[in-house]
C-alpha positions, 0 to 999 in steps of 0.5 A: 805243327801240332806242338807248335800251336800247343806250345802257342796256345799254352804261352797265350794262356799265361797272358790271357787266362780270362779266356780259357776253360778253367776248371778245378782238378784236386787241390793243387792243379788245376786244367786251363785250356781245353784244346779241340784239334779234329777228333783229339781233345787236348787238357792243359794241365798247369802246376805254378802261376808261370807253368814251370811245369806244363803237362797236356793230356789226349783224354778228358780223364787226364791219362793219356799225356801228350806232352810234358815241359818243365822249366826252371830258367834255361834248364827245361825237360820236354817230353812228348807221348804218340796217342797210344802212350808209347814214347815220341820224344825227349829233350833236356838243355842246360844252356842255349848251345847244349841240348840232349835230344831222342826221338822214336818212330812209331814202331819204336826204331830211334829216329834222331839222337843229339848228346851235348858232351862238354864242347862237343855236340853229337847227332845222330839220325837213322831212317825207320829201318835203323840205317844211319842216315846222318852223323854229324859233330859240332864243337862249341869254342866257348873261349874265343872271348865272343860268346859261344859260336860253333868252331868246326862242323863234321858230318856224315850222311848215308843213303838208305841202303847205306851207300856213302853220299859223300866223302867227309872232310877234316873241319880243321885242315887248312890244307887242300882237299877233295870232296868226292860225292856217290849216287845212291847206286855207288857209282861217283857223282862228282869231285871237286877241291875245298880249301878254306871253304872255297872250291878251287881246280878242277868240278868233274861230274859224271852221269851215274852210268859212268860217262863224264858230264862236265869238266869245270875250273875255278880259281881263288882270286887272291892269296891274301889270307881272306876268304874269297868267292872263287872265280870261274875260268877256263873252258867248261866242257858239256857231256851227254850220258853217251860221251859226247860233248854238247857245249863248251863255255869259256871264261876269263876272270869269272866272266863267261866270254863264248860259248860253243853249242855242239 
């Protein structure tokens, strides 16, 4: 939130800067606004009539940099410091569709990385104790004669102590598969079939303990190459962590016609 105010305050200087503290450093820069934000104080520091380059300050000597921009039309460099002048983060971008981020913790563990590599986006983020916690890769197809759009999206994520929570599936397969979820212990949460984007048979769900939860059916209603919501069908089976079933529903053509509470 703080940089967002910053960044803020630094677009309304431009197109007011009869309201700013304006005070003369050296002969080629010169401070604009003097920002207070609890007990920090905060000194934009302006290169150029349309601040190509930006650098704000903590301290009033102009030391301490907290963030550093610099633009030349859709390239830009962003640069951010913690108040103790270790470094936050960085980013560069050469288009809309491609940036190349990092970001640390305090302690210095990266936190997130994203490399843009041709049509190829990746991310990467890790917990504070450096655990992977999200892997996931987009790939840009800039030749389908509609601008650039994302064509597939791959991804991974990790619970803490580095359990799986679900298993990945291939973006580009047109056939069925089957998406397999964990709890953070191991223990299998639910599964279910995608094909196209859409869950088709049988959403079993399991309590952590290992006792079935719900047994579910979903049906897509038409073949006719369009993607389609699927439809609820059949009976849907309640379990309680003991095993016992505790309520059944029925459905015909998505619709829910009866319900049975045990």
């Amino acid at each position: 939130m703080r940089w967002i105010i910053i960044s803020f305050i630094l677009t309304l200087a431009h197109e007011s800067q009869s309201q700013n503290c304006k005070v003369w450093v050296g002969d080629t820069a010169k401070v604009k606004i003097r920002i207070i934000e609890k007990d920090t104080v905060f000194h934009a520091k302006q290169f150029g009539d349309l601040c190509d380059t930006c650098i704000l300050f903590f301290d009033v000597a102009l030391k301490n940099k907290a963030r550093s921009m610099i633009r030349a039309g859709n390239n830009f460099i962003d640069t951010c410091w913690y108040q103790d002048g270790k470094l936050k983060s960085w980013s560069h971008s050469s288009s809309p569709e491609c940036r190349n981020d990092m970001e640390w913790y305090r302690t210095r563990q990266l936190r997130y990385y994203s490399k843009c590599d041709g049509d190829t986006n990746t991310y990467l983020e890790f917990y504070s104790t450096g655990q992977l916690k999200n892997k996931s890769l987009t790939y840009i197809d800039s030749t389908n004669g509609k601008g650039n759009s994302f064509a597939w999206h791959y991804t991974e994520e990790y619970y803490e102590n580095g359990q799986l929570k679900f298993l990945p599936m291939d973006p580009n397969s047109q056939k069925l598969q089957q998406q397999v979820r964990f709890y953070e212990s191991g223990a299998k949460m639910d599964s279910v079939g995608w094909l196209n984007g859409t869950r088709v048979g049988f959403l079993k769900e399991w309590h952590e303990g290992g006792q079935i939860k719900t047994v579910r059916e979903y049906v897509v209603p038409s073949n006719d190459g369009y993607l389609h919501d699927s439809k609820k069908i059949g009976t849907w089976s309640y379990y309680n962590e003991s095993g016992k079933l505790i309520k059944e529903e029925y459905y015909e053509e998505g619709k829910l016609v009866k319900t049975i509470e045990h």
